[in-house]
C-alpha positions as CSV (number, residue, x, y, z in Angstrom):
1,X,0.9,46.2,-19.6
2,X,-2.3,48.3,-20.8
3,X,-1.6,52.3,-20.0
4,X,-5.0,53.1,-18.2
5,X,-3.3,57.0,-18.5
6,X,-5.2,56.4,-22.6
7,X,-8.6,55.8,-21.4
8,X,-10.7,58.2,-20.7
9,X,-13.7,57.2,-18.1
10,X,-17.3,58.6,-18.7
11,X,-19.8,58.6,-16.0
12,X,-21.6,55.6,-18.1
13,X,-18.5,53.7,-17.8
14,X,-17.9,55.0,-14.1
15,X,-21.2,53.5,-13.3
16,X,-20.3,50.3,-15.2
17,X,-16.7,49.4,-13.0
18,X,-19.2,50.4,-9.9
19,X,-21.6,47.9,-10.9
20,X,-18.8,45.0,-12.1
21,X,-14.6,45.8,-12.8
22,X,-15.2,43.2,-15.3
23,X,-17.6,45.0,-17.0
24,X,-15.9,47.9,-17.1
25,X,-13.0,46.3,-18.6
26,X,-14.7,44.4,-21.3
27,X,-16.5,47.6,-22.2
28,X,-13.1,49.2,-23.0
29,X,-11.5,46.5,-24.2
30,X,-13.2,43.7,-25.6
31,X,-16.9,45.5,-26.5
32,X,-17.3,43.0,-29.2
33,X,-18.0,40.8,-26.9
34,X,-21.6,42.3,-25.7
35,X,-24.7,40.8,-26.8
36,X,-26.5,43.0,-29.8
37,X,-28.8,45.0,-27.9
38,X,-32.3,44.1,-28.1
39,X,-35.8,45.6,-28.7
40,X,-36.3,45.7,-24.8
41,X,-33.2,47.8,-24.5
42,X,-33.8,50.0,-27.1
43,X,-36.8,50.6,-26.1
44,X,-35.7,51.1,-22.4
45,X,-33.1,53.6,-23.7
46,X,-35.7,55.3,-26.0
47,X,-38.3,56.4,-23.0
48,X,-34.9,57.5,-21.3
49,X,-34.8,60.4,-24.4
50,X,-38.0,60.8,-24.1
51,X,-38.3,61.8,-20.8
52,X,-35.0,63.7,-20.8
53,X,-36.4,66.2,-23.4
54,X,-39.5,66.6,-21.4
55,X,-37.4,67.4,-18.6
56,X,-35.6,70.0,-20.6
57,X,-39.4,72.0,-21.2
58,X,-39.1,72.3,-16.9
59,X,-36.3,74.8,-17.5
60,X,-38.0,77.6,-20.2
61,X,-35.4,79.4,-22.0
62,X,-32.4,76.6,-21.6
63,X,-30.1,75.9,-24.1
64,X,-28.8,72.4,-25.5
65,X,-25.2,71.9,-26.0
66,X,-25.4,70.8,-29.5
67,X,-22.6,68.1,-29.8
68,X,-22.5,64.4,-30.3
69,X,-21.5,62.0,-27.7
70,X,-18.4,61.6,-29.5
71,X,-17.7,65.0,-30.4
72,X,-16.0,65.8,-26.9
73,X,-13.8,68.8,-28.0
74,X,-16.7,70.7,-30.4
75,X,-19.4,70.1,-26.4
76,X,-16.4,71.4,-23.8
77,X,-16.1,74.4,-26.3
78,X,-19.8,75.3,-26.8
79,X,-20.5,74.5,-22.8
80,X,-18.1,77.1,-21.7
81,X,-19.8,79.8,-24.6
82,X,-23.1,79.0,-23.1
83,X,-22.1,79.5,-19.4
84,X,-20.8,82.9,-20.3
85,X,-24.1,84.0,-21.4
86,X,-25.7,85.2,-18.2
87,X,-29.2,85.5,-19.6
88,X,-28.9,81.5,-20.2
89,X,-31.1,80.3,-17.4
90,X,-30.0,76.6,-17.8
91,X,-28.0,74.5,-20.4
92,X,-28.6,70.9,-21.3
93,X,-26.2,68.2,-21.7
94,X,-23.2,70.4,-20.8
95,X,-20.0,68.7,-21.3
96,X,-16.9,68.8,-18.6
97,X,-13.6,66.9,-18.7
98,X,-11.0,66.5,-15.8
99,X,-8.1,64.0,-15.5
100,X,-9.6,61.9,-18.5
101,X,-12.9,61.5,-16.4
102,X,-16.0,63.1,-18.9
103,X,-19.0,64.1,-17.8
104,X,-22.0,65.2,-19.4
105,X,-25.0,66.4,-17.2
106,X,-28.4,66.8,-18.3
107,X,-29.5,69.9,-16.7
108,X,-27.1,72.6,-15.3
109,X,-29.5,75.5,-13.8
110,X,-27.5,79.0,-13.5
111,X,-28.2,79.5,-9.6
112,X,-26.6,82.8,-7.2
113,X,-23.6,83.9,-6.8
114,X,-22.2,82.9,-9.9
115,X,-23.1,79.4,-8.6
116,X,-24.7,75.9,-10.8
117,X,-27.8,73.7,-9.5
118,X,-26.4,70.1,-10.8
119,X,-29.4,68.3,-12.2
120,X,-29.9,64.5,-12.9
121,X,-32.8,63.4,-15.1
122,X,-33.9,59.8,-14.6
123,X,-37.0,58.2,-16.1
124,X,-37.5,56.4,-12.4
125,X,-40.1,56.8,-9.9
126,X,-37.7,56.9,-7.3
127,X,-34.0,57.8,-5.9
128,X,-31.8,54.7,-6.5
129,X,-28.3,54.0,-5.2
130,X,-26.4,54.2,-8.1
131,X,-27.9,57.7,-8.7
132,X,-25.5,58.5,-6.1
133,X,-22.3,57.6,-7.8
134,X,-23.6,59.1,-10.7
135,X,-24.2,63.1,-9.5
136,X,-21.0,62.8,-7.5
137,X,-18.7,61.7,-9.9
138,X,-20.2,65.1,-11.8
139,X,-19.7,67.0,-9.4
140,X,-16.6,66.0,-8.5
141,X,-15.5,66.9,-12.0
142,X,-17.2,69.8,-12.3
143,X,-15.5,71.3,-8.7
144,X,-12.2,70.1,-10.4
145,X,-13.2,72.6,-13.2
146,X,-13.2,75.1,-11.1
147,X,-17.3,75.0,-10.9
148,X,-19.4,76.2,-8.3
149,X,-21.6,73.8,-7.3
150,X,-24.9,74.9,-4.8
151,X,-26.6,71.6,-5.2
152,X,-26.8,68.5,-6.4
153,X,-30.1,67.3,-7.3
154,X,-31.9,64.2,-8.8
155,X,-35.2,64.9,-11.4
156,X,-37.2,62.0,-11.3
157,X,-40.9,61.0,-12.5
158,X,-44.1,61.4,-10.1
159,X,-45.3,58.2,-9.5
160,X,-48.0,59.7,-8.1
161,X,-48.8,62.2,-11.0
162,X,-52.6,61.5,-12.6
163,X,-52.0,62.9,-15.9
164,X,-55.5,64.8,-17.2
165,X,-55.0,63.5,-20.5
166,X,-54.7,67.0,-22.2
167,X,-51.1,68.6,-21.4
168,X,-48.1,67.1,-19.0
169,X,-48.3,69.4,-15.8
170,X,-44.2,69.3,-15.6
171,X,-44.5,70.5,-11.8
172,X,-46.3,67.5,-10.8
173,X,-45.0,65.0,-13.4
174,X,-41.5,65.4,-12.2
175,X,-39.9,65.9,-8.4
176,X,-36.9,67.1,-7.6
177,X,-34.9,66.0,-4.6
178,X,-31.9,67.2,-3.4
179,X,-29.1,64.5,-2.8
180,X,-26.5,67.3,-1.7
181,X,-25.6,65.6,1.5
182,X,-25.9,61.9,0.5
183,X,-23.5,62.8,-2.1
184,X,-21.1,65.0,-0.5
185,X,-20.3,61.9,2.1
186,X,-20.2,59.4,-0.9
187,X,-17.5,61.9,-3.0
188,X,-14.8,61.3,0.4
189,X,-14.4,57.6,-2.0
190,X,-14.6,58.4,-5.2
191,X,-10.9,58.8,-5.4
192,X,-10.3,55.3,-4.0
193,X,-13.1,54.2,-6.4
194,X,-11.7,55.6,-9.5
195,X,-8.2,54.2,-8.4
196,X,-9.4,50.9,-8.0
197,X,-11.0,51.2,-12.1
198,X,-7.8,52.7,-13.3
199,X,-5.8,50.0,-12.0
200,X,-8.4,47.1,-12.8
201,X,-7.8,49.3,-16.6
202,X,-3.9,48.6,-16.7
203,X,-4.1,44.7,-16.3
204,X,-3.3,42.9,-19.5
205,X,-6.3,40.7,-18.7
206,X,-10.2,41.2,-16.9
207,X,-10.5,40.7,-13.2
208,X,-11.4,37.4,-12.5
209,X,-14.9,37.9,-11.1
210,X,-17.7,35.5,-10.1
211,X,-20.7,35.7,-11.7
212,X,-23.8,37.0,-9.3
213,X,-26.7,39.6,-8.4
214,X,-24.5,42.3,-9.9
215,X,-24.8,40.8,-13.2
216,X,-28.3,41.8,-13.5
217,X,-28.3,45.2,-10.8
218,X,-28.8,47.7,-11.1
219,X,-28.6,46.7,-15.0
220,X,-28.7,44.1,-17.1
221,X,-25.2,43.3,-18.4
222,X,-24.3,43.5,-22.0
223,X,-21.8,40.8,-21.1
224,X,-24.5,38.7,-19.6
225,X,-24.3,36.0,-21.6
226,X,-20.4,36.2,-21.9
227,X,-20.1,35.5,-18.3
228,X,-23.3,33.4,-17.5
229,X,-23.0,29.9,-19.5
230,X,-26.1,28.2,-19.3
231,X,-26.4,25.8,-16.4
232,X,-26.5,22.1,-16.9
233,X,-29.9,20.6,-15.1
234,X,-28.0,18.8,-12.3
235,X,-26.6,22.5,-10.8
236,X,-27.6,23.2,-7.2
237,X,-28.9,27.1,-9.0
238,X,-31.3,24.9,-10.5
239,X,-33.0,24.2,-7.3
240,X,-36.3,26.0,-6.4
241,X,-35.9,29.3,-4.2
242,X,-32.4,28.9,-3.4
243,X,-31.3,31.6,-1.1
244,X,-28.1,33.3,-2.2
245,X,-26.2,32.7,0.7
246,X,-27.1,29.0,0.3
247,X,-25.5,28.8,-3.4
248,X,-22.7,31.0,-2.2
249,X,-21.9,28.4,0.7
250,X,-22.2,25.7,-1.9
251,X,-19.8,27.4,-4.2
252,X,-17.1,27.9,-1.3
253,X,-17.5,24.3,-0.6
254,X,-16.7,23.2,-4.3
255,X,-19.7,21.9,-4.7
256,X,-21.9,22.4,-8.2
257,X,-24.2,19.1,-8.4
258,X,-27.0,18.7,-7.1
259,X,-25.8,14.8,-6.2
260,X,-23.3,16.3,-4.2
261,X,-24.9,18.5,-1.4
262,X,-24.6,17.3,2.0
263,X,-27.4,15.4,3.5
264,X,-27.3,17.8,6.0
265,X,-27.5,20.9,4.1
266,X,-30.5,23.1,5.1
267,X,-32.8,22.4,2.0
268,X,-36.6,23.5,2.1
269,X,-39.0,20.6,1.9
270,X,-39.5,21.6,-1.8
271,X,-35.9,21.7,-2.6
272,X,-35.5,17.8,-1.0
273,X,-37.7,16.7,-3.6
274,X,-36.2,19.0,-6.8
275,X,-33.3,17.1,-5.9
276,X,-34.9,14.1,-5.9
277,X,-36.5,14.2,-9.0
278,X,-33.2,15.5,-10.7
279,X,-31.2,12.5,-9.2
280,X,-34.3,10.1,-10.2
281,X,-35.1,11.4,-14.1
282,X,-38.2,11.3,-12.3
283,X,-41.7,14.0,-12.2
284,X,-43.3,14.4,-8.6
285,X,-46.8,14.6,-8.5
286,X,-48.1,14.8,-5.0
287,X,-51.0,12.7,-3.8
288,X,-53.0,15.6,-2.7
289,X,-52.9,17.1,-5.9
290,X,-56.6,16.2,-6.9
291,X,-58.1,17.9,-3.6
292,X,-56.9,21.3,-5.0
293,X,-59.0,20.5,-8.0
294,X,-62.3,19.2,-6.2
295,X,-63.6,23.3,-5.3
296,X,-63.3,24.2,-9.6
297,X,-66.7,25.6,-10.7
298,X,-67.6,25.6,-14.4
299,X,-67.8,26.7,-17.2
300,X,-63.9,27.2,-16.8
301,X,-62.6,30.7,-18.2
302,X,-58.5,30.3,-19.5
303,X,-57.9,34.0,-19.3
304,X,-54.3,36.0,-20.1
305,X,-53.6,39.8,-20.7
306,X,-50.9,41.8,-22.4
307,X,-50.4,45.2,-21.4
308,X,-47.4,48.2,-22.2
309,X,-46.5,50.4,-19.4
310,X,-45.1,53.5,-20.5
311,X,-42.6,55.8,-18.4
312,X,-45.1,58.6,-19.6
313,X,-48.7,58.4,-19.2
314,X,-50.8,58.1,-22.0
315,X,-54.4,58.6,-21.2
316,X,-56.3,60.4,-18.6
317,X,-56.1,59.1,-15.1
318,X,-53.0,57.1,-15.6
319,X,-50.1,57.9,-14.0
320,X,-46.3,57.1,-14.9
321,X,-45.3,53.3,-15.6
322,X,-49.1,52.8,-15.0
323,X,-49.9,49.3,-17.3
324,X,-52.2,50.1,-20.4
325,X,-54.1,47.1,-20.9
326,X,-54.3,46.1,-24.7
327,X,-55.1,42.6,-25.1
328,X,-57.0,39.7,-23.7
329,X,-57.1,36.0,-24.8
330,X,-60.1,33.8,-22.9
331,X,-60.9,29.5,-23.9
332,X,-63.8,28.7,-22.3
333,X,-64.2,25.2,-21.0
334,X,-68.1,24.4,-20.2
335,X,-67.8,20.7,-18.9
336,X,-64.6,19.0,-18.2
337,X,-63.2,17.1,-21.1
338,X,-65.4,19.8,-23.0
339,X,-64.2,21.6,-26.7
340,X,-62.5,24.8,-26.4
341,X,-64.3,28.0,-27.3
342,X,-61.9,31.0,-27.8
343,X,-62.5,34.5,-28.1
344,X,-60.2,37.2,-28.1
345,X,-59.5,41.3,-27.7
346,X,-56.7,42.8,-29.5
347,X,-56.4,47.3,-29.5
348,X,-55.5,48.5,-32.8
349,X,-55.3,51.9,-32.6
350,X,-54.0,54.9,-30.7
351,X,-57.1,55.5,-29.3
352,X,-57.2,54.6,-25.3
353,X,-58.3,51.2,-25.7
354,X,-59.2,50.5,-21.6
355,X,-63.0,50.6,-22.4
356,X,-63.4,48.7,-25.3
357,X,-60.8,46.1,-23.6
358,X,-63.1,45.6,-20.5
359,X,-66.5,45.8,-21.9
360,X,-65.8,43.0,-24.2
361,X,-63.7,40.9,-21.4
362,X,-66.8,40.9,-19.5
363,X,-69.5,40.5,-22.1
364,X,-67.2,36.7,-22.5
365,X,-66.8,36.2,-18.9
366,X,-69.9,36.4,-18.1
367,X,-70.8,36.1,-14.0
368,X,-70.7,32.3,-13.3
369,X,-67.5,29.9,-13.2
370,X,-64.0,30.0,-12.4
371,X,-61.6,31.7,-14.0
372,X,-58.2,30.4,-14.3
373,X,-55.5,32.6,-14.5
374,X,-51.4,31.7,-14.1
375,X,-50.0,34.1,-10.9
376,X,-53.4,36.3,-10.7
377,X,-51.6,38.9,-8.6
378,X,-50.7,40.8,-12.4
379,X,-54.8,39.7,-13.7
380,X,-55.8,41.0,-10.0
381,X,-53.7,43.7,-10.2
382,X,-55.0,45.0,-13.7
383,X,-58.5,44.3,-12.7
384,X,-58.0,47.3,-10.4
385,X,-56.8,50.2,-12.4
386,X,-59.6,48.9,-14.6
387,X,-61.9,49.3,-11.7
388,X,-60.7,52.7,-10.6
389,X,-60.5,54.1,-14.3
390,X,-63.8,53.3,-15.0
391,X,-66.3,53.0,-12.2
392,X,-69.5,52.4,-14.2
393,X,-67.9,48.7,-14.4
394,X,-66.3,48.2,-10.8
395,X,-69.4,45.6,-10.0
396,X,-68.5,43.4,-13.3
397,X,-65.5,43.8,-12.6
398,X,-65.4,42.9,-8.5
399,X,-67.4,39.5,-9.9
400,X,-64.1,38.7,-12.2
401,X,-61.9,39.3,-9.3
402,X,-63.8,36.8,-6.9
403,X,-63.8,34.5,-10.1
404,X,-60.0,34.0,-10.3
405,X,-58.4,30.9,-9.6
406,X,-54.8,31.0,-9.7
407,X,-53.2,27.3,-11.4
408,X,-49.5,28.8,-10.1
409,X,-49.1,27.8,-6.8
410,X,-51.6,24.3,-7.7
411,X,-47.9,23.1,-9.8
412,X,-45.7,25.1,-7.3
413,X,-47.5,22.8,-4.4
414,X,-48.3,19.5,-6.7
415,X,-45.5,19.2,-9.4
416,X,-41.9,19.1,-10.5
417,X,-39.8,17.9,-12.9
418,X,-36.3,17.7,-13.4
419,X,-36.7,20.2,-16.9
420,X,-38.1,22.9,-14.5
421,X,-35.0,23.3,-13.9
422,X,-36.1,25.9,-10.6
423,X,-38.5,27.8,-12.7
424,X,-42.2,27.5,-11.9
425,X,-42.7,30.0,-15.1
426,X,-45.4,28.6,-17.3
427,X,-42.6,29.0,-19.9
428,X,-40.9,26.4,-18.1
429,X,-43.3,24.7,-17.0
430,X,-45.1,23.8,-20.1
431,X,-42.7,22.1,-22.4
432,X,-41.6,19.8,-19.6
433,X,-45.4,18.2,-18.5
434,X,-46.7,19.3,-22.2
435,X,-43.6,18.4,-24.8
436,X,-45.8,18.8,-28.0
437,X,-46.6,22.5,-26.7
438,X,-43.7,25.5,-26.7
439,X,-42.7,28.3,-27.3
440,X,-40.1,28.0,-29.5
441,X,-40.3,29.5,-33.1
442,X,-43.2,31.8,-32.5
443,X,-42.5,35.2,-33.3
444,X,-44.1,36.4,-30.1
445,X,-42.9,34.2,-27.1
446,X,-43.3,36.8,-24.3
447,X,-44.8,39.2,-22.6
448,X,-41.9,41.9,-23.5
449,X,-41.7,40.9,-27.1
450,X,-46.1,41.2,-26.9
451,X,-45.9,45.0,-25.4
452,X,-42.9,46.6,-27.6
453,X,-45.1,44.3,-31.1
454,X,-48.0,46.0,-30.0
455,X,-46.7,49.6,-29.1
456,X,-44.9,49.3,-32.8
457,X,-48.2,48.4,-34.6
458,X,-50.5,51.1,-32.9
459,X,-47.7,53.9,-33.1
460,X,-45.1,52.8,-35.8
461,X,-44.8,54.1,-39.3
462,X,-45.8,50.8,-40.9
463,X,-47.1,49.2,-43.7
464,X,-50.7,47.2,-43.9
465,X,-48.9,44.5,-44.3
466,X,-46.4,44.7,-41.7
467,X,-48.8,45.8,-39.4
468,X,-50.9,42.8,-39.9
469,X,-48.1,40.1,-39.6
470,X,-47.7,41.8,-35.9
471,X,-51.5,41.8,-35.3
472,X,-51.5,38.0,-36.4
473,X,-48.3,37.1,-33.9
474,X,-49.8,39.1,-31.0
475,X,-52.8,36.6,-31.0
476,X,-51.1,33.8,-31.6
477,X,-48.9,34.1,-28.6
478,X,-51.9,35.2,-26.0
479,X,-53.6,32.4,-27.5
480,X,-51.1,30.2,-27.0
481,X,-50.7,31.4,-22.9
482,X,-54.5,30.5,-22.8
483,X,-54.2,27.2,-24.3
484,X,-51.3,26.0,-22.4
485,X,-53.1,27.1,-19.4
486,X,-56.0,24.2,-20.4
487,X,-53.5,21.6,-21.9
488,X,-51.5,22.1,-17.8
489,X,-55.2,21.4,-16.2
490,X,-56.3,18.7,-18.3
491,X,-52.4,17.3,-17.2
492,X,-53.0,17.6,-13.9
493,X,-56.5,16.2,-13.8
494,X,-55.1,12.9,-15.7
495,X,-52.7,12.3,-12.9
496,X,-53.6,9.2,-10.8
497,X,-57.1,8.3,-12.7
């Protein structure tokens, strides 16, 4: 039997067993079994920093508590020197420790009456649920240390802040709310809650838990893969827009094959024929799908964007996790059946590239023909904040808008196969109807690998040489989006002639 009475929770870990038991165990026991964390992650966790130390520059004359994460002893020693300086305003990443629970908090703000304003910062736009367990189980702590606690607050980024493009206005760029009372009712269970971990701590083996919608909220876990093996093709999860009280009903019923649902289980008309073509080996193509073709208007535009969006704003009039748009890939088709053209934008520099990226998209689109895009609600979306950045082209750019054509919901509608496997994503898509086409092998093969390339090049300490091999991936892949794009038309236009 594992002691728990050994391990020591932290709040991270606190949040982990309120998110999955299992994770929390495999976290203290078996962490070799997480996957190696990833650019995404890193990158995630880096804009966390980022906007922590901003936060800090809210409190003028705070101090840091200047100990490593693992240096627990050295941080509860220097915490308690800096809350007996009464000229210390505030003191960041203050370190407490209580019946082997650890906490450190970001900002603790001296308040009245020898009293501490509890401070959470949180690179979101808004108040989350688990920011709740996370204040209480610091202030529990802290009140267990014999800490005076007058509120408990969450610091959090202004989605409505327009930054000027000169100097963060911290007032506006962060808000403050006060979770006091939400919190307050929440502690009653936190000692039921940290029970329940300790426990789950002292079995000689993880709790045996399904994997579900925890795995992936309100993170990603780094056991993910560990507890998710990849589906076979035949596995009613596989099936289009299956509600999670559908698969759970499926589960209960011991059923995980597609050939074996009930004929009278409630399946969507879309979800009949997934199943269908999975049983069959077969692709659907519906008879109606050359109608949904008849209204395209050429010269055909093939058009894909990448973009970053950064917790912090980087030029003026954007505001927080506001998408910078950095590249644009377009083949234009003039006839059907008709070569490809390509032409192509790609930012280089740390210079705001928003102009330079719409005045060339709209010196290549021109004003006549469709342009085909794959879900236009992110192109549409875009097309906006392009519009409202910079007026003087809000006429080009309402003529792009009116322009789109979205080949989405023309395969959603017209098309499956059994390799979909659910997934309508071109990614998907693609390699099933176009086998000679994937993404497999590029060094770029999504949008998340496209924004954290392209934020290296323009703002990494590089070489010319590195920086070009990025550069040359980046266009392959939006290339590549735009192509597959034509090759899924041309696919769908062959059907039935």
């Amino acid at each position: 039997m594992i002691q728990s009475k050994a391990i020591s929770l932290s709040k991270s870990k606190f949040i982990a067993g309120m998110q999955c038991l299992k994770r929390l165990y495999l976290q203290v026991y078996q962490p070799e079994l997480r996957a190696k964390m990833d650019e995404a992650s890193e990158a995630i966790l880096t804009q966390g920093q980022e906007v922590s130390l901003l936060a800090q520059k809210a409190f003028p004359s705070g101090k840091p508590v200047d100990a490593g994460h693992l240096e627990t002893e050295k941080a509860l020693a220097i915490t308690q020197k800096l809350m007996a300086d009464h000229s210390l305003p505030a003191i960041f990443e203050a370190a407490f420790f209580h019946e082997n629970v650890l906490v450190r908090v970001d900002v603790l703000q001296r308040s009245s009456r020898n009293r501490w304003r509890l401070i959470e910062v949180k690179a979101t736009t808004r108040v989350k649920d688990y920011h709740l367990y996370d204040l209480a189980i610091q202030q529990r702590v802290l009140e267990d240390c014999r800490i005076k606690i007058s509120s408990a607050c969450l610091m959090h980024l202004n989605r409505d802040y327009v930054y000027d493009g000169q100097k963060y206005d911290l007032d506006r760029l962060f808000t403050q709310v006060d979770l006091t009372p939400e919190i307050n009712r929440f502690s009653e269970d936190l000692p039921t809650l940290l029970a329940m971990q300790r426990k789950a701590l002292e079995e000689d083996s993880p709790p045996e838990i399904e994997p579900g919608d925890r795995c992936k909220d309100p993170f990603s876990c780094e056991f993910f893969e560990y507890c998710n093996r990849p589906l076979p093709p035949d596995h009613v999860a596989c099936l289009p827009g299956l509600r999670r009280e559908h698969l759970e009903a499926l589960m209960e019923m011991g059923i995980d094959d597609i050939s074996r649902i009930p004929p009278d289980f409630p399946l969507s008309e879309r979800q009949c024929r997934a199943r269908e073509c999975v049983l069959s080996g077969t692709t659907w193509i519906s008879d109606q799908v050359h109608q949904d073709l008849q209204g395209l208007v050429y010269p055909l535009h093939f058009m894909d964007f990448e973009t970053w969006y950064p917790a912090l704003p980087r030029h003026a009039g954007m505001r927080p996790y506001d998408h910078i748009p950095f590249q644009w890939s377009v083949h234009i088709q003039k006839r059907p059946g008709g070569r490809l053209e390509h032409h192509q934008f790609l930012a280089e520099g740390k210079h705001d590239p928003r102009p330079a990226f719409i005045k060339s998209l709209t010196g290549v689109l021109k004003d006549k023909g469709h342009i085909v895009v794959y879900n236009k609600s992110f192109e549409s979306g875009r097309l906006d904040d392009l519009a409202r950045w910079l007026p003087d082209y809000q006429g080009l750019i309402k003529n792009i808008r009116d322009r789109l054509w979205d080949l989405l919901p023309v395969i959603r509608g017209n098309l499956y196969h059994p390799k979909f496997q659910g997934s309508y994503s071109i990614k998907s898509v693609l390699p099933a109807l176009i086998p000679q086409m994937t993404y497999e092998g590029m060094t770029i093969s999504d949008g998340g690998q496209a924004s954290l390339a392209w934020e290296k090049m323009v703002r990494g300490d590089l070489s010319k040489r590195e920086r070009k091999k990025l550069q040359d991936a980046l266009q392959a892949y939006c290339q590549q989006d735009t192509l597959a794009m034509n090759k899924l038309l041309t696919f769908i236009q062959g059907q039935g002639e």
